[in-house]
N, C-alpha and C positions, 0 to 999 in steps of 0.2 A: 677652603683653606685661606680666604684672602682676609677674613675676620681673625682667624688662627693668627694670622701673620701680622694684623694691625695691632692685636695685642700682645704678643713674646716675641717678635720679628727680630727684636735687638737680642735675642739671645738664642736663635736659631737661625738657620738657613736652608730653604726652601728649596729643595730641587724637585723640578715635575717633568718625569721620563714618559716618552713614548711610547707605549707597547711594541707599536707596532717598528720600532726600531732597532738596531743593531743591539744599540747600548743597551736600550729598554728591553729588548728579549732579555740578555745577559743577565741583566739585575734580576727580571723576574725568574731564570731559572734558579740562581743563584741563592735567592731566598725563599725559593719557594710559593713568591706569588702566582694563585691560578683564576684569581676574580679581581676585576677592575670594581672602584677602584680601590684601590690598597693603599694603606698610609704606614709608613714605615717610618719610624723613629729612633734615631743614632744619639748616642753620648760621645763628646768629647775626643774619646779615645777610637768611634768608628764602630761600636760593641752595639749592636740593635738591644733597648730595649722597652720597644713595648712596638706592636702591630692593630692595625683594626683594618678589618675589611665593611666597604660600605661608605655610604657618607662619613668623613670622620668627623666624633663626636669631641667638639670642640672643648668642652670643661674638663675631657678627658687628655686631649693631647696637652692644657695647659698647665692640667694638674702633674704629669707625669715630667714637661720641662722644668716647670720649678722646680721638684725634687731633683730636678738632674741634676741644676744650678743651685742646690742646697750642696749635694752630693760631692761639686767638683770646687765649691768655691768653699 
């Protein structure tokens, strides 16, 4: 995620939960994560959309920001 982050950084914000924590249970029952690790990505308005499970596949999560940032701007 930290190459993810040096290239879209400025138009996302990275939060990495704990499984094994309160929060981190919560979120993963919440969306249904059952395999670490899981990359979950939010629009603007908090609406998940797009998931990968696994290393995430970075030309994918930047393809999918841009278009978010097409989408909202």
């Amino acid at each position: 995620m930290n190459g993810i982050e040096a290239q879209v950084g400025d138009r996302l914000e990275i939060i990495r939960l704990d499984l094994l924590s309160a929060i981190g249970r919560q979120a993963a029952r919440e969306y249904g994560v059952h395999m670490v690790p899981a990359t979950l990505l939010f629009d603007g308005r908090g609406e998940l959309i797009d998931r990968q499970i696994g290393k995430p596949q970075a030309d994918k999560v930047i393809e999918v920001v841009e278009l978010s940032s097409l989408k909202a701007g």
